[in-house]
N, C-alpha and C positions, 0 to 999 in steps of 0.2 A: 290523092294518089293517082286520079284519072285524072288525063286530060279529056277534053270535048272530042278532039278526034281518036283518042283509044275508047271509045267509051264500047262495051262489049256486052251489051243486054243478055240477062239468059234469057236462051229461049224458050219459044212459047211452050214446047213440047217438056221441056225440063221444071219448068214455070208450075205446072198442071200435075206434072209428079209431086213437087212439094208440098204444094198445098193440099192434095190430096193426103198426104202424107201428115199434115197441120191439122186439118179436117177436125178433129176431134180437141184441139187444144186451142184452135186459132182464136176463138171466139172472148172477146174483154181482155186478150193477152196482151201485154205492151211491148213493142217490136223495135231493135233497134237494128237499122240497115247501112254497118260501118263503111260501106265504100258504096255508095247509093247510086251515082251513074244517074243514068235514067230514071233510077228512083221505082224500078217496076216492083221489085217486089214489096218494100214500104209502103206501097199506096197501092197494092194488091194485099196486100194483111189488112189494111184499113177496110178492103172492098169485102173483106171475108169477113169480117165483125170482129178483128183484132179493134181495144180500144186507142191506140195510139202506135203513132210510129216515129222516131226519131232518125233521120237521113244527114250520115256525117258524106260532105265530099268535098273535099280540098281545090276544086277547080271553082273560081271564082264564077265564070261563063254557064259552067254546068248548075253551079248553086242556085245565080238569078232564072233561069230556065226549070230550074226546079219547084222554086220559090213561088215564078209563074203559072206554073201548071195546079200547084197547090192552092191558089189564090182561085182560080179558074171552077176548080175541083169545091170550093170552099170547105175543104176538108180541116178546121181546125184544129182537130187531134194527128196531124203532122206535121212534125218541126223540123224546119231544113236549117242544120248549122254549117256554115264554111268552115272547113278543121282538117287537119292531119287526123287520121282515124285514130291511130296510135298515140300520140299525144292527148288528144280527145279522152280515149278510157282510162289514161292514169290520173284525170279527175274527177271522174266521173261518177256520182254516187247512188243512183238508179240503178234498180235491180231490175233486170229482164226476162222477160218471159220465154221471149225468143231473138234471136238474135241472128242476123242474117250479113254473112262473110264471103262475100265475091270480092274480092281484092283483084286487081291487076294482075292478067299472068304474067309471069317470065319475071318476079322480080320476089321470088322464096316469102312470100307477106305471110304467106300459114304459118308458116314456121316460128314466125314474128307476134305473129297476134293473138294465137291460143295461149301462148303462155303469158303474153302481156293481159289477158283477156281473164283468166285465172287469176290474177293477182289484184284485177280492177275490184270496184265495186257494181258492176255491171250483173257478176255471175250469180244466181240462186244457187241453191240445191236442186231445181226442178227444169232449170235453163233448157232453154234444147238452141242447138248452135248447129243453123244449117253453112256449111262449107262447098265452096264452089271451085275445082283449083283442074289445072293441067295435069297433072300426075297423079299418081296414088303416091300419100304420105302414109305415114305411122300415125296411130293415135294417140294422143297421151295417156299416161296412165290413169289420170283424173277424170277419162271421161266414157261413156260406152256407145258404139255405134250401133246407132238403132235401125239404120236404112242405108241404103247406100247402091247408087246405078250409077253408068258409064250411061252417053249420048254423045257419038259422033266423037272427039277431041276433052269432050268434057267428061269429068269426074264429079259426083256431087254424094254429098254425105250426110244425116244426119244422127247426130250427136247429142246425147243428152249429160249434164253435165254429174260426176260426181263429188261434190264439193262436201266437207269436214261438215 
Protein backbone atom coordinates (compact mmCIF):
# COMPACT_ATOMS: atom_id res chain seq x y z
CA UNK A 1 0.00 0.00 0.00
CA UNK A 2 3.37 2.25 0.33
CA UNK A 3 5.29 3.35 -2.17
CA UNK A 4 9.26 3.83 -1.48
CA UNK A 5 8.70 7.53 -1.86
CA UNK A 6 5.46 7.83 0.53
CA UNK A 7 7.18 5.75 2.91
CA UNK A 8 6.20 7.87 6.51
CA UNK A 9 8.21 6.13 9.44
CA UNK A 10 6.73 6.76 13.04
CA UNK A 11 8.48 8.62 14.73
CA UNK A 12 11.12 8.15 17.14
CA UNK A 13 9.14 10.09 19.85
CA UNK A 14 5.82 8.11 19.05
CA UNK A 15 8.12 4.85 18.45
CA UNK A 16 9.25 4.97 22.53
CA UNK A 17 5.40 5.66 23.65
CA UNK A 18 4.50 2.28 22.21
CA UNK A 19 6.75 0.32 23.22
CA UNK A 20 6.76 1.73 26.44
CA UNK A 21 3.28 1.09 26.30
CA UNK A 22 4.26 -3.00 25.02
CA UNK A 23 6.80 -3.10 27.89
CA UNK A 24 5.08 -5.47 29.75
CA UNK A 25 3.50 -7.84 26.92
CA UNK A 26 6.21 -7.37 24.18
CA UNK A 27 8.44 -9.95 25.37
CA UNK A 28 8.01 -13.95 23.16
CA UNK A 29 4.89 -12.03 21.50
CA UNK A 30 4.46 -12.65 17.83
CA UNK A 31 4.03 -9.37 15.92
CA UNK A 32 2.58 -8.77 12.66
CA UNK A 33 3.43 -5.25 11.09
CA UNK A 34 0.68 -4.93 8.17
CA UNK A 35 1.93 -1.95 6.12
CA UNK A 36 5.69 -2.32 7.30
CA UNK A 37 7.47 0.61 5.37
CA UNK A 38 10.58 0.79 6.83
CA UNK A 39 9.74 -2.03 8.81
CA UNK A 40 10.75 0.20 12.24
CA UNK A 41 8.50 -1.12 14.34
CA UNK A 42 8.64 -5.07 13.30
CA UNK A 43 12.31 -5.15 13.94
CA UNK A 44 11.91 -2.97 17.05
CA UNK A 45 9.44 -5.71 18.54
CA UNK A 46 12.06 -8.09 17.52
CA UNK A 47 14.84 -5.63 19.44
CA UNK A 48 12.46 -5.73 22.56
CA UNK A 49 12.37 -9.70 22.77
CA UNK A 50 9.03 -9.98 20.85
CA UNK A 51 9.66 -13.71 19.28
CA UNK A 52 8.83 -13.03 15.79
CA UNK A 53 7.59 -10.52 13.49
CA UNK A 54 5.92 -10.88 10.23
CA UNK A 55 6.27 -7.42 7.63
CA UNK A 56 3.46 -7.24 4.99
CA UNK A 57 4.45 -4.37 2.30
CA UNK A 58 3.19 -4.20 -1.13
CA UNK A 59 6.08 -2.12 -2.76
CA UNK A 60 8.26 -4.43 -4.33
CA UNK A 61 11.63 -1.72 -3.90
CA UNK A 62 10.49 -1.37 -0.19
CA UNK A 63 10.27 -5.42 0.37
CA UNK A 64 13.93 -6.00 -1.25
CA UNK A 65 15.30 -3.16 1.14
CA UNK A 66 13.51 -4.68 3.69
CA UNK A 67 14.61 -8.12 3.00
CA UNK A 68 18.14 -6.51 3.05
CA UNK A 69 18.24 -5.02 6.01
CA UNK A 70 16.78 -8.36 7.56
CA UNK A 71 19.56 -10.44 6.01
CA UNK A 72 22.03 -7.71 7.50
CA UNK A 73 20.22 -7.83 10.97
CA UNK A 74 20.37 -11.81 10.69
CA UNK A 75 17.30 -11.66 12.36
CA UNK A 76 15.66 -14.84 11.38
CA UNK A 77 12.53 -14.58 13.29
CA UNK A 78 11.43 -11.88 10.67
CA UNK A 79 9.62 -12.51 7.68
CA UNK A 80 9.30 -9.84 5.08
CA UNK A 81 6.32 -11.03 2.58
CA UNK A 82 5.49 -8.66 -0.72
CA UNK A 83 1.43 -8.53 -0.29
CA UNK A 84 -1.52 -6.28 -0.21
CA UNK A 85 -2.02 -6.16 3.55
CA UNK A 86 -5.67 -6.73 3.15
CA UNK A 87 -5.60 -9.43 0.75
CA UNK A 88 -2.77 -10.95 2.95
CA UNK A 89 -5.16 -11.25 6.37
CA UNK A 90 -8.12 -12.93 4.51
CA UNK A 91 -5.68 -15.99 4.40
CA UNK A 92 -4.12 -15.73 6.96
CA UNK A 93 -4.16 -18.27 9.68
CA UNK A 94 -1.67 -17.06 12.56
CA UNK A 95 -2.93 -15.63 15.48
CA UNK A 96 -1.06 -12.51 16.85
CA UNK A 97 -0.04 -11.27 19.79
CA UNK A 98 0.28 -7.86 18.52
CA UNK A 99 -0.30 -6.47 15.64
CA UNK A 100 0.93 -3.18 14.23
CA UNK A 101 -1.53 -0.82 11.73
CA UNK A 102 0.29 2.18 10.16
CA UNK A 103 -1.43 2.21 6.90
CA UNK A 104 -0.96 5.17 4.42
CA UNK A 105 -2.68 8.30 5.45
CA UNK A 106 -5.19 10.01 3.41
CA UNK A 107 -6.53 6.87 1.97
CA UNK A 108 -9.65 5.61 4.95
CA UNK A 109 -7.22 1.96 5.24
CA UNK A 110 -8.59 2.04 9.36
CA UNK A 111 -11.74 1.87 8.40
CA UNK A 112 -10.81 -1.02 5.99
CA UNK A 113 -8.80 -3.14 8.03
CA UNK A 114 -10.13 -3.40 11.55
CA UNK A 115 -13.05 -5.00 10.47
CA UNK A 116 -11.23 -7.03 7.80
CA UNK A 117 -8.79 -7.78 10.69
CA UNK A 118 -11.71 -9.05 12.99
CA UNK A 119 -12.99 -11.53 10.59
CA UNK A 120 -9.14 -12.76 9.68
CA UNK A 121 -7.45 -15.38 11.53
CA UNK A 122 -4.94 -13.18 12.61
CA UNK A 123 -7.00 -11.90 15.85
CA UNK A 124 -6.95 -13.69 19.54
CA UNK A 125 -8.79 -12.83 22.36
CA UNK A 126 -5.81 -11.15 23.92
CA UNK A 127 -4.58 -9.28 20.53
CA UNK A 128 -3.50 -5.74 21.22
CA UNK A 129 -3.74 -3.83 17.83
CA UNK A 130 -1.65 -0.65 17.90
CA UNK A 131 -3.28 2.03 15.12
CA UNK A 132 -1.50 4.69 13.55
CA UNK A 133 -3.87 7.16 11.49
CA UNK A 134 -4.40 11.12 10.62
CA UNK A 135 -7.63 11.68 12.38
CA UNK A 136 -9.37 10.39 15.43
CA UNK A 137 -11.85 7.44 14.38
CA UNK A 138 -14.52 5.58 16.21
CA UNK A 139 -13.65 2.28 17.78
CA UNK A 140 -15.37 -0.70 17.07
CA UNK A 141 -17.46 -2.27 19.30
CA UNK A 142 -15.17 -5.43 19.40
CA UNK A 143 -12.60 -3.78 20.76
CA UNK A 144 -11.27 -1.53 23.93
CA UNK A 145 -8.92 1.36 23.90
CA UNK A 146 -6.39 0.88 26.20
CA UNK A 147 -3.99 3.99 25.47
CA UNK A 148 -4.17 6.33 23.21
CA UNK A 149 -1.97 10.05 22.38
CA UNK A 150 -1.87 12.73 19.61
CA UNK A 151 2.04 13.96 18.46
CA UNK A 152 2.19 16.65 16.14
CA UNK A 153 -0.38 15.48 13.07
CA UNK A 154 -0.52 12.03 14.44
CA UNK A 155 -3.09 10.01 16.30
CA UNK A 156 -2.00 6.72 17.74
CA UNK A 157 -4.00 4.17 19.70
CA UNK A 158 -3.81 1.13 21.36
CA UNK A 159 -6.47 -1.50 21.21
CA UNK A 160 -6.92 -4.61 22.66
CA UNK A 161 -9.11 -6.86 20.98
CA UNK A 162 -12.51 -8.23 22.41
CA UNK A 163 -13.21 -11.14 20.38
CA UNK A 164 -16.21 -14.19 21.23
Amino acid sequence: MSDAQGLRPTPDRIRETLFNWLQATIHGANCLDMFAGSGALGIEAVSRGAASSVLIEQDRKTVETLRESVKMLDADEIVVQQADALQWIKTADQVFDIIFLDPPFGKNMIEQCLPALAKSGCVGKQTLIYVESENVWQAEKNVEVIKQAKAGQVHYTLLKTLAD
